[in-house]
C-alpha positions in Angstrom: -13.7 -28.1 44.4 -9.9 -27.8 43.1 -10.7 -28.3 39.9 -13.1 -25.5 39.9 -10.5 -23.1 41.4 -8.2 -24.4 39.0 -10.5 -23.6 36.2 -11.8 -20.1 37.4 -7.7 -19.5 38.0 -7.7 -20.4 34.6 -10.2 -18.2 32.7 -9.1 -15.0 34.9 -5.8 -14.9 33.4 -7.1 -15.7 29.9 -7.9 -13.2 27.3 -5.9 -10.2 25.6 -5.7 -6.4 27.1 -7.8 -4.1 24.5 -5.2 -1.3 24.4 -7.6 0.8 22.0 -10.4 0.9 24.2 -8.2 1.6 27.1 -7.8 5.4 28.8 -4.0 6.3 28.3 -4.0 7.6 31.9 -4.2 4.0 33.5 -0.5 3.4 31.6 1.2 6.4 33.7 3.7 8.4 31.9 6.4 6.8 29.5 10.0 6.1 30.8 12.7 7.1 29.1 14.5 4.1 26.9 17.7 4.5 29.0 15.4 4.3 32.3 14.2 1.3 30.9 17.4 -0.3 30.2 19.1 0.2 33.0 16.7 -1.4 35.1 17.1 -4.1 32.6 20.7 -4.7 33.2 20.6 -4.1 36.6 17.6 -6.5 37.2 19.9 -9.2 35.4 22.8 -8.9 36.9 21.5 -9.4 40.5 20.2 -13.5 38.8 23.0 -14.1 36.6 25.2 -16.9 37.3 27.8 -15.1 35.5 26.7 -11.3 34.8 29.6 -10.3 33.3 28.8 -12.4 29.9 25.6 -10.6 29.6 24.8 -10.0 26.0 21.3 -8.0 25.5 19.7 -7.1 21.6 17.1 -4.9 21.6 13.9 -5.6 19.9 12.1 -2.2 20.6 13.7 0.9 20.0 11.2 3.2 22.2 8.9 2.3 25.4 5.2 0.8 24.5 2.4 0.5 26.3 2.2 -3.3 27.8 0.3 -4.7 30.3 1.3 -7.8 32.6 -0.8 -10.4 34.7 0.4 -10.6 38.1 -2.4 -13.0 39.6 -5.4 -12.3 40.7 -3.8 -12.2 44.3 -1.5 -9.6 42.9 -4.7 -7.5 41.7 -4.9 -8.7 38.4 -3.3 -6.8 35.2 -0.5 -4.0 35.9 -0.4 -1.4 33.3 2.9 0.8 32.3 5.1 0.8 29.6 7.9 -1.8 28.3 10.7 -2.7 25.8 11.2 -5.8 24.3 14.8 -7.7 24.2 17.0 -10.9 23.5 19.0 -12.1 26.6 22.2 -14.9 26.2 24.5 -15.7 29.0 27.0 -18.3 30.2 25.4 -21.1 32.3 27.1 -22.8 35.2 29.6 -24.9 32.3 30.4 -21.8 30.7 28.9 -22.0 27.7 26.4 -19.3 26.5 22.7 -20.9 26.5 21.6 -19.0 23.5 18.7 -15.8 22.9 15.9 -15.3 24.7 13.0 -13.1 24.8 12.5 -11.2 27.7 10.8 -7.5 28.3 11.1 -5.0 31.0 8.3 -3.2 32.2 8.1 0.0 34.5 4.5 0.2 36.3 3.1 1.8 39.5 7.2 2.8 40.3 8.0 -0.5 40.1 10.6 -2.5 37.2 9.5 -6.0 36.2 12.1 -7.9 34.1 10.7 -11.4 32.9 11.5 -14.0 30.9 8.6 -13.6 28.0 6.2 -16.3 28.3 6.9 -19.2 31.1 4.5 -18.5 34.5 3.4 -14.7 32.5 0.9 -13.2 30.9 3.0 -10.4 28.8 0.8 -7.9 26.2 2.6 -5.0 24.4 0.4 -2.8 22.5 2.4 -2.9 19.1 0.3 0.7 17.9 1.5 3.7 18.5 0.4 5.5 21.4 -2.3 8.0 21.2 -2.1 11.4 22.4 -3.2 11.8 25.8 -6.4 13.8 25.9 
């Protein structure tokens, strides 16, 4: 029996989001980049060991549609709009722990700020938006 859950666990969060095929409604309206970044910063400050030695590069310079698995407890995928970015900070000795990818993501009036990859299941449409109809 767990390994079937396991398995069915395991094929629901499989696959990629079709952004072409997708309505642009069910992405919301697009946040502006400073919106973005701000929650962002504020999202890492509040885990930082030491948030002052916060260094962020950006990798996107405007918002893109992006979808994000939450679980199937969670209701599934969560559609908005995100920004990709590198991340170094000092760990507990001090030293800075090098770049890494994260995104933020602003969906249903709520920011996500993740660690790309690890425990997630991060999509960012990578075409340009189409008009809304």
């Amino acid at each position: 029996m767990r390994q079937i859950i396991v398995s069915l666990l395991a094929l629901a969060s499989c696959g990629t989001v079709d952004f072409a095929s997708m309505d642009a409604k069910e992405f919301g309206s697009s946040p502006t980049v400073q919106a973005l970044q701000t929650s962002a910063d504020q999202n890492l400050k509040n885990t930082l060991i030491d948030p002052e030695s916060l260094r962020v590069r950006w990798f996107d310079q405007q918002p893109k549609q992006a979808a994000l698995w939450t679980g199937i407890i969670n209701n599934g995928w969560v559609y908005g709009w995100a920004m990709r970015f590198g991340v170094n900070a000092k760990n507990r000795m001090g030293g800075y722990v090098g770049e890494k990818p994260y995104f933020v993501m602003h969906a249903n009036g709520l920011a996500y700020t993740s660690e790309v990859g690890g425990n997630n299941n991060f999509q960012v449409n990578d075409q340009p938006a189409a008009p809304a109809k």
